[in-house]
C-alpha positions as CSV (number, residue, x, y, z in Angstrom):
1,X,-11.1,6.4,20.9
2,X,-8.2,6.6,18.7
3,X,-9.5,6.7,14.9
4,X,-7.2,4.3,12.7
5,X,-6.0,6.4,9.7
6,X,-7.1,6.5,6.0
7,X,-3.2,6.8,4.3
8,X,-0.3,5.2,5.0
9,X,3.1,6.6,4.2
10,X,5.8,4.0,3.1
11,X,7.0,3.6,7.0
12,X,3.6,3.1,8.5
13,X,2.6,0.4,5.3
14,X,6.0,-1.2,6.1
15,X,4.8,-1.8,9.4
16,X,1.6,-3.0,8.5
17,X,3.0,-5.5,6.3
18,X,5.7,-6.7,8.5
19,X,8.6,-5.4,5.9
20,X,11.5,-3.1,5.9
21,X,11.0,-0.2,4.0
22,X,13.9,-0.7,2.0
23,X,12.3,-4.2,1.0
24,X,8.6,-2.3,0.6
25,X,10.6,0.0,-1.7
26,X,11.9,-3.1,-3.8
27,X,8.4,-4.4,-4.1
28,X,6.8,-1.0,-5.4
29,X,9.8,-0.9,-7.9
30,X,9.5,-4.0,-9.2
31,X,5.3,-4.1,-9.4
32,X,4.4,-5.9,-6.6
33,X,2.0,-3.5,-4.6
34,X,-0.7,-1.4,-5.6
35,X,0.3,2.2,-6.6
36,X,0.3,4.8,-3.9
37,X,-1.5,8.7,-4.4
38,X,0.5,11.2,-4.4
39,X,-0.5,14.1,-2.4
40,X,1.9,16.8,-3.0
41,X,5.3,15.3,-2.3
42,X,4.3,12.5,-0.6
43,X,3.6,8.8,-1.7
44,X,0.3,7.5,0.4
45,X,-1.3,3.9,0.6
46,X,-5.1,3.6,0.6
47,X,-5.3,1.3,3.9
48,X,-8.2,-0.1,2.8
49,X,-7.2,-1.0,-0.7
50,X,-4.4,-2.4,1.0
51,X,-6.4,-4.8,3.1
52,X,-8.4,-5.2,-0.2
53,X,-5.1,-6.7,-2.2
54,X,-3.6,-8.7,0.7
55,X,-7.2,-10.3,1.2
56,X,-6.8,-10.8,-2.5
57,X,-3.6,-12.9,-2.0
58,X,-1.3,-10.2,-2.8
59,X,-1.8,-10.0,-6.5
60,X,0.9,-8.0,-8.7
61,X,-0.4,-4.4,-9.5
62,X,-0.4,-5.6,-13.0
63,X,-3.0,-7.9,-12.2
64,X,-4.3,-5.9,-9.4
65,X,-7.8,-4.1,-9.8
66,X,-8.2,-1.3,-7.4
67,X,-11.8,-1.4,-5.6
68,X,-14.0,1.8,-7.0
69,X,-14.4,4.9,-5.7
């Protein structure tokens, strides 16, 4: 059994979202997906918030409401 993972880094989201990165990149500059947690260096995406905003309809982080913790 291969257990799906928790965080995505910007490759692996990229994927998921059937973007390049360099267009992922434009989007998270100009406020189009949620915010990623840092964890040390690294820039992570909650997979399940991001299943969250695209059943959402892909909301702008400014309108964008991260589900609680």
């Amino acid at each position: 059994m291969i257990a799906e993972p928790l965080l995505l880094d910007a490759a692996g989201l990229a994927r998921l979202l059937s973007v390049s990165r360099s267009a992922l990149y434009q989007w998270l500059a100009s406020g189009r997906v949620p915010s990623p947690v840092k964890l040390g260096r690294r820039a992570l995406w909650r997979i399940d918030e991001i299943r969250r905003w695209v059943a959402a309809g892909c909301p702008p982080r400014s309108r964008w409401k991260p589900p609680p913790f």
